[in-house]
C-alpha positions as CSV (number, residue, x, y, z in Angstrom):
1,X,-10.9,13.4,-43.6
2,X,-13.1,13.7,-40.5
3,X,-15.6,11.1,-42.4
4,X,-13.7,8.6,-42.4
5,X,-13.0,8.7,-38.5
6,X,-16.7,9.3,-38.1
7,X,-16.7,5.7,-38.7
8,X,-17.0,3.1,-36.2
9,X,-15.0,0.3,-39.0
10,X,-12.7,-1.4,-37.5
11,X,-10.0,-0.6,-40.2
12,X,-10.1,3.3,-39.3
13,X,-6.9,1.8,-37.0
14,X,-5.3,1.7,-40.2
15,X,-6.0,4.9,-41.0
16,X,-5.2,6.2,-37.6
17,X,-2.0,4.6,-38.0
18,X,-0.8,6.6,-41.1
19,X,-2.4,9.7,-39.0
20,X,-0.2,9.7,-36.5
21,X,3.1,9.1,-38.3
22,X,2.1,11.8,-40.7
23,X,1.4,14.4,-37.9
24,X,4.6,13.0,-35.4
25,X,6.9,12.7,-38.5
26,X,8.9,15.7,-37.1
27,X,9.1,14.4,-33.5
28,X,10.6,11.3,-35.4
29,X,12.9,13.2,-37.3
30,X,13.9,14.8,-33.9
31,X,13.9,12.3,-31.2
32,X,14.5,13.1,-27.4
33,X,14.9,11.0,-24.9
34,X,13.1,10.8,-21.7
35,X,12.1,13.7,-19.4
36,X,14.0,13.6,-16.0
37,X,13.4,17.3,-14.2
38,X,13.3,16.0,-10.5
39,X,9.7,15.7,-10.1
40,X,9.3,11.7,-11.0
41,X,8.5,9.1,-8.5
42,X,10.9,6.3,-7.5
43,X,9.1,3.9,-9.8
44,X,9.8,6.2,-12.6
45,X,12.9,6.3,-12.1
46,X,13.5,2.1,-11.6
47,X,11.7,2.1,-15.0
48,X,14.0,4.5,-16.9
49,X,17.3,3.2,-15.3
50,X,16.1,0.0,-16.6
51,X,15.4,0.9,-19.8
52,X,19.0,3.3,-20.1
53,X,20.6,-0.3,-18.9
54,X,19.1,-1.9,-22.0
55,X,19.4,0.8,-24.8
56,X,22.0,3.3,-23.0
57,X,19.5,6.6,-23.2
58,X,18.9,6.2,-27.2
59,X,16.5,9.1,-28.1
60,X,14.6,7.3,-30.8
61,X,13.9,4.5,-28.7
62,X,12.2,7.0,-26.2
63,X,11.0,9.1,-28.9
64,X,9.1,5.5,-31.1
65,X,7.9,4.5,-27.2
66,X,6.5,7.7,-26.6
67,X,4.4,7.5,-30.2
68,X,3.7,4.1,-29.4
69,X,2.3,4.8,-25.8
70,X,0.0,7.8,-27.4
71,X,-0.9,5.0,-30.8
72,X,-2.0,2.6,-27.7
73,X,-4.2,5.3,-25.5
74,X,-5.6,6.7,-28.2
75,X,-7.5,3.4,-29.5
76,X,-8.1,2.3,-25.9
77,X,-9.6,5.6,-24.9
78,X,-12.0,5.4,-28.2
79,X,-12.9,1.8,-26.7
80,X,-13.8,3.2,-23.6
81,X,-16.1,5.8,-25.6
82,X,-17.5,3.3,-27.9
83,X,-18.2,0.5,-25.1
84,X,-19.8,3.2,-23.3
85,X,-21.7,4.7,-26.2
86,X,-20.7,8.4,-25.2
87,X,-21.7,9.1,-28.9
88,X,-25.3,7.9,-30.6
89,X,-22.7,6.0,-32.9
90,X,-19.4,4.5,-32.6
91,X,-16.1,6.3,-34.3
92,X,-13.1,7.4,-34.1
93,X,-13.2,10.7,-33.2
94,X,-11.7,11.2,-29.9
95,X,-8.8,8.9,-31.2
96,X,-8.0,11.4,-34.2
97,X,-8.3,14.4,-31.5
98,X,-6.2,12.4,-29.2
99,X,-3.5,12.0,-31.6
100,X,-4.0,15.6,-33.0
101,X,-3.3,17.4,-29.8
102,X,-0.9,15.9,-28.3
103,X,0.6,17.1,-31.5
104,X,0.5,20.7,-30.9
105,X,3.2,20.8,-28.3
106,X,6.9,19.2,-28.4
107,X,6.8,18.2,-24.7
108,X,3.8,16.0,-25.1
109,X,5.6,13.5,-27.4
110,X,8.2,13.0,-24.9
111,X,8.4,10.0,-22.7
112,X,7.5,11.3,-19.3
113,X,6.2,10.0,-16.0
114,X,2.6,11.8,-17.0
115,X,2.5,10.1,-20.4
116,X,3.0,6.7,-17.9
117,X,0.3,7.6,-15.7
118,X,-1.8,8.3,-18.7
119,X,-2.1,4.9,-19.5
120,X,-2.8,4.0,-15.6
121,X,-5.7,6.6,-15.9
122,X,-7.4,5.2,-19.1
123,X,-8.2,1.8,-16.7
124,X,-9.3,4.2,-13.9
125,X,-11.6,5.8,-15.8
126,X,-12.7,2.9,-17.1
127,X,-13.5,1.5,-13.9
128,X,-15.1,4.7,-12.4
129,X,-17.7,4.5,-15.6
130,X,-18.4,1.3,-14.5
131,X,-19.7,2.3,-11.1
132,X,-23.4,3.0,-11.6
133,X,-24.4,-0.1,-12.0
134,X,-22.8,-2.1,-9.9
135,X,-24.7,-3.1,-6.3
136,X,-21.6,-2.6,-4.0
137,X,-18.3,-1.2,-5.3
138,X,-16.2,-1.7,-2.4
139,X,-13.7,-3.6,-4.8
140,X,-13.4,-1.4,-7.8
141,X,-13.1,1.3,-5.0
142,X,-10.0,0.2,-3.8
143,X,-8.7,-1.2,-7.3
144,X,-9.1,2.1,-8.4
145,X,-7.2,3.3,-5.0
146,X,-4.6,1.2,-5.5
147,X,-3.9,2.1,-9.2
148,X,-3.5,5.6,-8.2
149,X,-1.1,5.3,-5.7
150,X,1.1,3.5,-8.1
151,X,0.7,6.2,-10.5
152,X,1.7,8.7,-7.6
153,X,5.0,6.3,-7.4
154,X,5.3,7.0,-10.9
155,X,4.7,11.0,-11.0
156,X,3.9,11.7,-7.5
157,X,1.1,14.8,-8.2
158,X,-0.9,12.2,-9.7
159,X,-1.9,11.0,-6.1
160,X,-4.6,14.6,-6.4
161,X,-6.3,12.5,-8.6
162,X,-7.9,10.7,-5.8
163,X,-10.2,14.0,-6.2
164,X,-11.6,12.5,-9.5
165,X,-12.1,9.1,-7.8
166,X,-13.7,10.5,-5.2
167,X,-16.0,12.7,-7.6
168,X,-16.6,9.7,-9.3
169,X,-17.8,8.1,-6.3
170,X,-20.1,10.9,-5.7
171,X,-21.6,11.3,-9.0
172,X,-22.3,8.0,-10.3
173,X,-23.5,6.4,-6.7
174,X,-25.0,6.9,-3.3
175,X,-22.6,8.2,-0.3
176,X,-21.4,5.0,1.3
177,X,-18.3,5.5,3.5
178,X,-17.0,2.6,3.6
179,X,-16.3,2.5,0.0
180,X,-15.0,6.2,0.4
181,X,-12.5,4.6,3.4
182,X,-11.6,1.5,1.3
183,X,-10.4,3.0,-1.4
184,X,-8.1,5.5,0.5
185,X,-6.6,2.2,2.1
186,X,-5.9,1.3,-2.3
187,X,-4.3,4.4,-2.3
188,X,-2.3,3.9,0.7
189,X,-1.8,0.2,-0.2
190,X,1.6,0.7,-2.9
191,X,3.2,2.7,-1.1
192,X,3.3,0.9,2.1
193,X,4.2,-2.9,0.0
194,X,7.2,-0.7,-1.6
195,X,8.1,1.0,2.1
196,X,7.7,-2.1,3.5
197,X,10.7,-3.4,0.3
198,X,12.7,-0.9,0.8
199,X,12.9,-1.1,4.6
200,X,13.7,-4.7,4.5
201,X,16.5,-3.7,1.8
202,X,17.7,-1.4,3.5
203,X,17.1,1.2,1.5
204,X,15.8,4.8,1.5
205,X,12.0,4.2,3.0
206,X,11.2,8.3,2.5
207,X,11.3,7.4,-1.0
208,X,8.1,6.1,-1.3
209,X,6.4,9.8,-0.1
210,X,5.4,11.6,-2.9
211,X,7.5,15.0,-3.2
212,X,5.1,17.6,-4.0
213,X,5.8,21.5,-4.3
214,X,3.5,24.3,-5.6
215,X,4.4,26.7,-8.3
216,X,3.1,29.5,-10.0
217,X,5.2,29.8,-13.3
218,X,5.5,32.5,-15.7
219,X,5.1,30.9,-19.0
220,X,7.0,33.2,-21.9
221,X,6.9,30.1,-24.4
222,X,4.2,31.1,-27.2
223,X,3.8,27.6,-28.5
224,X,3.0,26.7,-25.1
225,X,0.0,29.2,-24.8
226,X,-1.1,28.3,-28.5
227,X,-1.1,24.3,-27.7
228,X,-2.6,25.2,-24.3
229,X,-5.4,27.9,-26.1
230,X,-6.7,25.4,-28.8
231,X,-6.9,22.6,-26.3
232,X,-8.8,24.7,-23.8
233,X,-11.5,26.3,-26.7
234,X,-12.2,22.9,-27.9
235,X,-12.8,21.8,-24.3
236,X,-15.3,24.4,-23.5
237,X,-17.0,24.2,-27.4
238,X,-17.1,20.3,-27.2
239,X,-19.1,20.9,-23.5
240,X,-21.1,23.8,-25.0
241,X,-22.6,21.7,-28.0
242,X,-23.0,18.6,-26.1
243,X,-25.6,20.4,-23.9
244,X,-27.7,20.0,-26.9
245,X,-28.2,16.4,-26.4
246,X,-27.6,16.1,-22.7
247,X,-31.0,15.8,-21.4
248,X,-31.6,13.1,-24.4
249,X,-28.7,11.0,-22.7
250,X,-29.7,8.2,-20.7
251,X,-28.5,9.2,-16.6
252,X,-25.5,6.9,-16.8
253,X,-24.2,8.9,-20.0
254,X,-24.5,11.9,-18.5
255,X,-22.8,11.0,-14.9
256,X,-19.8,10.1,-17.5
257,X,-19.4,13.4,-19.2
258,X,-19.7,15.6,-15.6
259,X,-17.4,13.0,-14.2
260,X,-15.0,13.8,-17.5
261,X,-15.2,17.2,-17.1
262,X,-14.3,17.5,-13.6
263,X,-11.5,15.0,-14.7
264,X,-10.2,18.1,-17.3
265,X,-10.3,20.3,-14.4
266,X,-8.2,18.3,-12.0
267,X,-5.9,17.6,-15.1
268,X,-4.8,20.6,-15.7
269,X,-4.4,21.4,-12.3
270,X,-2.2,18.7,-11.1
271,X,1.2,19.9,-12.8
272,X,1.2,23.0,-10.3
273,X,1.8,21.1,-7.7
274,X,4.9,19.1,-9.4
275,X,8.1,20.0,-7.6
276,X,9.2,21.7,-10.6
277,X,6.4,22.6,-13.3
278,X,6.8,21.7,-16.9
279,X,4.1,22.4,-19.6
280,X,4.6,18.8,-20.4
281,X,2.8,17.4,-18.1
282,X,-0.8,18.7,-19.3
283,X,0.2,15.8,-21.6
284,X,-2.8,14.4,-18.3
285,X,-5.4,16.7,-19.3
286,X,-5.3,16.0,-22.7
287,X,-7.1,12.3,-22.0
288,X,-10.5,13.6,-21.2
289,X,-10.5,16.4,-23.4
290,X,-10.1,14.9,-26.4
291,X,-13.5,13.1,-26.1
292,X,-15.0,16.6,-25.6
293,X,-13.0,17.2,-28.9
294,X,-13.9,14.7,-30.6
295,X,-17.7,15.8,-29.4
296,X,-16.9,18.9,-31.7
297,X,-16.3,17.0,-34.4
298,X,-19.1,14.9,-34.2
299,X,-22.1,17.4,-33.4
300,X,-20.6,19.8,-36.8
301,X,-22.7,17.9,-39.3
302,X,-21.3,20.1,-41.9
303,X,-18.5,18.0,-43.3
304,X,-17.0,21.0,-44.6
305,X,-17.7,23.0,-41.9
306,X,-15.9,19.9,-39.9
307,X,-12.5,19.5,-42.3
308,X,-12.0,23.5,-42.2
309,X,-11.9,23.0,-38.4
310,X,-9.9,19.9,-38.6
311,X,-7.5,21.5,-40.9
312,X,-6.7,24.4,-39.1
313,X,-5.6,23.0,-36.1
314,X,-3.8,20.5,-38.0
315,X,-2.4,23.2,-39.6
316,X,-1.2,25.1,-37.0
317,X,0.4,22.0,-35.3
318,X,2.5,21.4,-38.5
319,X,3.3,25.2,-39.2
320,X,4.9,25.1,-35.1
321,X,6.5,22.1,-35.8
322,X,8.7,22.6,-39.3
323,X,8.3,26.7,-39.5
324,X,8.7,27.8,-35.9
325,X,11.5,28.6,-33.6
């Protein structure tokens, strides 16, 4: 199996296809609809009352757009890896792993404000890669600015993110305030056009502040910690073996996989600061990680070695979702 997505052909998609309704039959089989716990943004919330107008709350409507949102990140976040050249060869890797983990847990195949901002932080990464090389970045700074204040109108502790933006700056180019300044005004930018809406609507302007809380949960749910525990091991194993080749990379290359890896970090932070904390919402962290995942994969040149890996997890995502309780 992992040959196959060690393959930069095109028609892996195809494949990747049938991977993913193979692995999310179940959530299929068991639709929910969307998550609503109190901790969403007013965007969020526009966008879900829209789409309850138009399909009255069916669960496999959220459930299909859920899968479909994951089918879609997955393949764009393999673009970024491929246009980027992360790997000495393009493939599908960190698409498979993308798919494969977010199968390990229930809540990450629910429709959610964070599975929303995922697809808001594929272009923001994107754009932060893209930083090295350019001669002044005052524009992509506050692009990126801007596309993260609509993602904190979407799940509000996504606005911490502005950490990874501003680590981005840091790593991949000189200190140049201005850009630093520029793209806080991005950030600031959304929720001031909205404020500025809703004021002349006559509406609610505290909306627009993002309501953020801080909590230490106990978490007594073992398919949580099992998700959570394999996610986390292949992080640190996919960073471990790619120090093998990291003084081989060219500088830009390696700017990318320390700014990824603070990325993680901040990831699996930002749901402790949601108003009400839900495992769900390391749906966030599971972006970057899966290229580190997909690093595993790729530097185990024992195909056997590779499918007993592969198959394990796979494995264990299957047993939790059809044998568990």
């Amino acid at each position: 199996m992992i040959k196959f997505f060690r393959s930069g052909n095109p028609l892996t998609v195809l494949l990747l296809l049938v991977y993913t309704i193979f692995i999310k039959f179940y959530y299929i089989l068991h639709p929910q609809t969307y998550m609503a716990d109190g901790s969403e943004g007013i965007l969020y919330r526009l966008i879900t009352g829209w789409f309850d107008r138009l399909v009255a709350g069916n669960a496999v409507f959220y459930t299909m757009l859920a899968i479909l949102l994951l089918f879609l990140q997955a393949l764009l976040l393999n673009r970024i890896v491929n246009y980027h050249r992360l790997f000495s060869k393009p493939n599908h890797l960190p698409a498979m792993c993308y798919i494969l983990f977010t199968s390990l847990y229930q809540g990450w195949n629910v429709f959610s404000a964070a599975l929303l901002v995922n697809t808001i932080m594929l272009w923001i990464i994107s754009s932060i890669t893209e930083l090295y090389n350019r001669s002044s970045a005052r524009d992509v700074s506050f692009n990126i600015g801007f596309a993260l204040g609509i993602a904190g109108l979407i799940y509000p502790p996504a606005v911490l993110c502005c950490a990874l933006l501003y680590a981005g700056l840091l790593t991949m180019r000189a200190f140049r305030l201005a850009e630093w300044i520029i793209a806080l005004l991005g950030l600031i930018c959304p929720a001031y056009l909205l404020g500025t809406y809703l004021f002349l609507a006559d509406k609610n302007v505290w909306e627009v502040l993002p309501r953020l809380g801080l909590e230490m949960p106990v978490i007594n749910d073992y398919k949580v910690w099992g998700a959570l525990i394999a996610s986390v091991l292949f992080f640190a194993l996919g960073w471990l073996l790619l120090q093998r080749t990291f003084k081989k990379m060219l500088i830009q290359g390696r700017k990318i996989w320390a700014v990824l890896a603070i990325y993680v970090i901040i990831a699996m932070l930002v749901p402790f600061f949601s108003l009400h904390f839900s495992p769900a919402n390391w749906v966030l962290a599971l972006l970057p990680l899966s290229m580190f995942a997909g690093n595993v994969f790729w530097s185990i040149n024992h195909n056997g070695l590779a499918n007993t890996g592969h198959f394990i997890v796979l494995a264990y995502a299957i047993v939790m979702q059809y044998f568990s309780h």
